[in-house]
N, C-alpha and C positions, 0 to 999 in steps of 0.2 A: 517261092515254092512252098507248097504245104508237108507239113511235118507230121506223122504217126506214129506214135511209142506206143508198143501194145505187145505183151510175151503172154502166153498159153501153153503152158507145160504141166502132163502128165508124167512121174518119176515117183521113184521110190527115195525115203529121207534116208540119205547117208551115215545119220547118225540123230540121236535121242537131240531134240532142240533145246538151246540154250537163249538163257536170257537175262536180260543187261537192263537196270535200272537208272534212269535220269535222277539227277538233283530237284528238275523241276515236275518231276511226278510221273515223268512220260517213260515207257517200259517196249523193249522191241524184242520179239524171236527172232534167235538168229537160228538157218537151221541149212544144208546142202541136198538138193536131187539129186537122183544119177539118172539122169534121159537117155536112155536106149537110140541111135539110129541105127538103122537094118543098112549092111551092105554086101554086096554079093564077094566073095574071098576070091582068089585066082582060081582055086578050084570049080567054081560056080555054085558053090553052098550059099546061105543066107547066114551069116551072122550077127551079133551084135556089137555094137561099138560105141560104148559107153561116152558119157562127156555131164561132168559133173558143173552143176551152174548154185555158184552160191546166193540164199534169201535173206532176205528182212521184212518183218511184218510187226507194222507198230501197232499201239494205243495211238490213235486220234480223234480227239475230240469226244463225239458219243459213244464212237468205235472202241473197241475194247477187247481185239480181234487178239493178241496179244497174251494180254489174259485167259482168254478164250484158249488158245493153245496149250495155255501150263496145266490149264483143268483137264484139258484131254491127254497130256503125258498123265497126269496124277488120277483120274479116272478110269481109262480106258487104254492105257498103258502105251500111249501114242511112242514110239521110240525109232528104232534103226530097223528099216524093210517095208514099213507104211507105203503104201501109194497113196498118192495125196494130186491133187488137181489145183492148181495157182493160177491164177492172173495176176496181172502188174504190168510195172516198166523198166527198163533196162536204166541203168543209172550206171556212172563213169567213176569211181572213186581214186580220185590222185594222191599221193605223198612221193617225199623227200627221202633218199636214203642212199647214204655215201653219197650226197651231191647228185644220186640223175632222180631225175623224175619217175615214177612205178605208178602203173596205174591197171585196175582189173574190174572187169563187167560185174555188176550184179544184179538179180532181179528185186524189186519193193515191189513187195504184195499184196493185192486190191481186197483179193477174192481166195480163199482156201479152204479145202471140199477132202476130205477124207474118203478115200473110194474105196481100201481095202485093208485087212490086215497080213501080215507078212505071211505068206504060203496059205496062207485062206483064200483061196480065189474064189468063196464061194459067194462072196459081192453082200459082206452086212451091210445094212442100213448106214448109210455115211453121214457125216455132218459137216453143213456148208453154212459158210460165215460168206455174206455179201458184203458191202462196204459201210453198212448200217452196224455190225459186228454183232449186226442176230446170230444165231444159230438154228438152222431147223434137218429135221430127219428126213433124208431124202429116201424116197422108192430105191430099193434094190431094181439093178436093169433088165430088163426078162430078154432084152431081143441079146444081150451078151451070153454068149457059152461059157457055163461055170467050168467047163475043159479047157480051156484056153490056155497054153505054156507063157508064163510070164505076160500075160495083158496081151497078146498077139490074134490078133480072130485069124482062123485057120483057114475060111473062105475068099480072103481077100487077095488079090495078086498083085504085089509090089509093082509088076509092069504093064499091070490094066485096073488104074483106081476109079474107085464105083463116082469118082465126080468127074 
C-alpha cells in the first residue's frame, strides 16, 4: 500500500521562534501555530476551536531556511500573532519517562510563507522560503478581503464549499 505524508497549514506563531544550534553546524527553528477549525456550538453559532501543532524547520544543506527565520524575527519583527503558511510532514517523536513510553506529533517544515502581521490584515507583501531556502517577495492577494475577521472570507459557506 502506498504511503503520503504531506501537512498544509495556515496559523498564527504562538510564540516569538526559537532556536537550537548543533555541534556539527546544523541550526533548526523551533516555533508553535494555533490553527483555527470552525465548528458550529449547540446554539448553531460558528465558532472557533483552536488546536495548536508544534514546528521544526532546519538548515539543510544549501537550505538555510533556518537562518532565514532569525533574520525575519530580527528584521521584521517576526514574533507572536504572524500568520505564517508551512508545508512539511508529520514526524512521531518518542522518549522514556517514569518507564512508559510519550510520544507527540509534530510538523518538519519544507516551505514557510509569511502571510500577515498580527491585526494587520491588510495582507503586506510576504516572504516565501521554498525548499531551496531562497526567499522571494510575494504579490499581496487582491481576490482576499482586506475585511476579513481573523483570515475567514465572509462569502464562503461552511455547508456549501466552493469545490
Amino acid at each position: 500500500m502506498a504511503n503520503f505524508n504531506r501537512v498544509v497549514l495556515m496559523g498564527r506563531l504562538v510564540r516569538k521562534p526559537e532556536f537550537v544550534d548543533f555541534r556539527n553546524g546544523g541550526r533548526v527553528a523551533k516555533f508553535s501555530l494555533a490553527v483555527n477549525n470552525r465548528k458550529k456550538s449547540a446554539d448553531g453559532k460558528w465558532e472557533d476551536d483552536p488546536m495548536y501543532v508544534d514546528c521544526e524547520l532546519y538548515n539543510r544543506g544549501e537550505s538555510k531556511q533556518a537562518d532565514t527565520v532569525e533574520r525575519l524575527v530580527h528584521d521584521r519583527g517576526l514574533d507572536k500573532g504572524w500568520s505564517v503558511l508551512i508545508e512539511g510532514k508529520l514526524v512521531q517523536d518518542r522518549w522514556e519517562k517514569d518507564g512508559k513510553t510519550q510520544s507527540k506529533l509534530k510538523v518538519v517544515v519544507d516551505s514557510f510563507q509569511l502571510i500577515s502581521e498580527p491585526r494587520n490584515e491588510g495582507r503586506p507583501n510576504g516572504v516565501s522560503m521554498g525548499g531551496n531556502g531562497s526567499s522571494s517577495k510575494r504579490a499581496s492577494h487582491p481576490e482576499v478581503d482586506d475585511n476579513e475577521e481573523e483570515g475567514y472570507r465572509q462569502d464562503l459557506d461552511d455547508d456549501n464549499p466552493p469545490f
